[in-house]
C-alpha positions in Angstrom: -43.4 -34.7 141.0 -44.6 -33.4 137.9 -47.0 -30.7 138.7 -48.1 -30.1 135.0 -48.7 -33.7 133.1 -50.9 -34.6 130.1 -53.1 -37.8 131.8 -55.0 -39.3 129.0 -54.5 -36.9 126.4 -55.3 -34.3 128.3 -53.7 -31.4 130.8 -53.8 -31.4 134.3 -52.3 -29.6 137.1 -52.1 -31.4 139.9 -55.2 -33.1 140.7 -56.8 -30.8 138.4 -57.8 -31.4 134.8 -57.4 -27.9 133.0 -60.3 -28.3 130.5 -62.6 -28.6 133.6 -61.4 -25.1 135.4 -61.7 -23.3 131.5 -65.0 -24.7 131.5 -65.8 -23.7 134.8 -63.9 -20.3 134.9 -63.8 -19.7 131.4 -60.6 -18.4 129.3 -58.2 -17.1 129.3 -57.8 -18.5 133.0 -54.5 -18.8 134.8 -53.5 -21.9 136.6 -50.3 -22.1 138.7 -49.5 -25.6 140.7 -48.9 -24.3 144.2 -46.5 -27.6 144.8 -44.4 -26.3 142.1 -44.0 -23.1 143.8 -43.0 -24.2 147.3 -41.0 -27.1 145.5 -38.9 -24.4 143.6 -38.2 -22.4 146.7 -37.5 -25.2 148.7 -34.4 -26.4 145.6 -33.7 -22.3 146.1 -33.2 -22.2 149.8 -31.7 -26.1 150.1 -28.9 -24.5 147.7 -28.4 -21.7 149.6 -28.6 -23.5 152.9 -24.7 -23.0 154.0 -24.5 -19.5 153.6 -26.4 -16.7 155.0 -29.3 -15.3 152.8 -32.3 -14.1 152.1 -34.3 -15.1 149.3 -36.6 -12.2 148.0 -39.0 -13.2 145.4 -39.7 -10.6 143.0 -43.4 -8.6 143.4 -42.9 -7.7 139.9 -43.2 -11.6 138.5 -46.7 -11.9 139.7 -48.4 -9.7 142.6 -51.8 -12.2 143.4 -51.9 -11.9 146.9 -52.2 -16.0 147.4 -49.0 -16.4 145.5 -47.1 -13.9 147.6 -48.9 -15.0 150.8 -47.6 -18.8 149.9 -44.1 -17.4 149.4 -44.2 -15.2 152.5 -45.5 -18.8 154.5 -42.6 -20.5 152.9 -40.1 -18.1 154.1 -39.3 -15.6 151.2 -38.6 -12.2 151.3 -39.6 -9.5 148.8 -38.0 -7.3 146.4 -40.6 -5.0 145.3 -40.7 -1.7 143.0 -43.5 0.4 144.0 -45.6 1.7 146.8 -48.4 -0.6 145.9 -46.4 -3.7 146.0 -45.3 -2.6 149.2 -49.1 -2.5 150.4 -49.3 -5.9 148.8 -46.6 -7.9 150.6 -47.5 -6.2 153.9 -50.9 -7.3 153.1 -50.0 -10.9 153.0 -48.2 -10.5 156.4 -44.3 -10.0 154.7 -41.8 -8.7 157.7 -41.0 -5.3 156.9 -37.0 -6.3 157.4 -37.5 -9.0 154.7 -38.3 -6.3 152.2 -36.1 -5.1 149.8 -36.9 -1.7 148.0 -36.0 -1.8 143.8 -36.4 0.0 141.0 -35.6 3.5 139.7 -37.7 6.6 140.0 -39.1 5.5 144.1 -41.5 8.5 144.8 -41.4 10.8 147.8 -44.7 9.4 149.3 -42.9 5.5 148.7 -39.8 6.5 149.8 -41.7 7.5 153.1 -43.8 4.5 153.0 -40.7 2.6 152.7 -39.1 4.3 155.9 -42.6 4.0 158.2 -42.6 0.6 157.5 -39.3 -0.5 158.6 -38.0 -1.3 155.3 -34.7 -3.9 155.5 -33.5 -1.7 152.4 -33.5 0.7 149.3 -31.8 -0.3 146.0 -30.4 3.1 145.4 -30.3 3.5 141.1 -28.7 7.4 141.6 -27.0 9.9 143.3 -30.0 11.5 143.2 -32.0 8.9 144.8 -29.6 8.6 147.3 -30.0 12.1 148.3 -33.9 12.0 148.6 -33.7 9.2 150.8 -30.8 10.4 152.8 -33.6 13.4 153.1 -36.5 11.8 154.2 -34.8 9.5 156.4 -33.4 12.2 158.5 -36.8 14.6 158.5 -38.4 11.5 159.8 -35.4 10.7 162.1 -34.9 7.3 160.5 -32.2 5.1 159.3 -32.0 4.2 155.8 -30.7 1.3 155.1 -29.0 0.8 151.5 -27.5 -1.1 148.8 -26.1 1.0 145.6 -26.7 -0.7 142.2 -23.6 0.5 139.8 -23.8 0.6 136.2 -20.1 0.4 135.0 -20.8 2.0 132.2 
């Protein structure tokens, strides 16, 4: 299916002519085609279908809470990078064990926020990192559960 098309010399999105929503919603407006979406996970997830995994779509791309809550309905996980995408996906009803933690510099307060929820994970980017969740986790009497990113440089 093609989700964006020009019908009669003009855009549409679906069933939707994109002149009428700029008229209507006025510009700059963005448009996504919510068949697109699921269709591109689905290709993702039929690909992946003989080995285990978890596909986590990144908060970061785009954080509008129907986009994440379609995801989240389709079956995605999340890798997010802050507290308040973290807020976000649990917002939208994301499993706290399909949550995946990124991103350098995580904050006490969202390393805790991480831990209270049930996090499936931290993307550790240091040894310092590493340390301050190691920290927290036991003050809170927690398990941390991580993955180390490497720069072999």
């Amino acid at each position: 299916m093609e989700h964006f098309r020009y019908k009669s010399h003009e855009l549409w999105c679906e069933d939707a002519r994109l002149s009428e929503l700029a008229v209507r919603y006025g510009t700059p407006t963005y448009v996504y085609s919510r068949s697109a979406i699921q269709d591109n996970f689905r290709n993702i997830e039929q690909r992946l279908r003989d080995l285990p995994n978890l596909i986590c779509y990144s908060v970061k791309a785009n954080s509008h809470l129907k986009i994440l809550s379609l995801l989240r309905k389709a079956g995605a996980g999340f890798d997010i990078v802050s507290g308040g995408e973290l807020v976000r996906v649990l917002k939208v009803g994301a499993k706290p064990e399909t949550i995946v933690f990124s991103g350098v510099g995580k904050s006490l307060a969202e390393i805790d926020a991480g831990l209270s929820a049930g996090i499936l994970m931290f993307n550790v980017e240091s040894a310092g990192e590493l340390e301050a969740i190691t920290e927290r986790a036991r003050q809170m009497g927690k398990r941390a559960n991580i993955s180390i990113r490497i720069n072999p440089d």
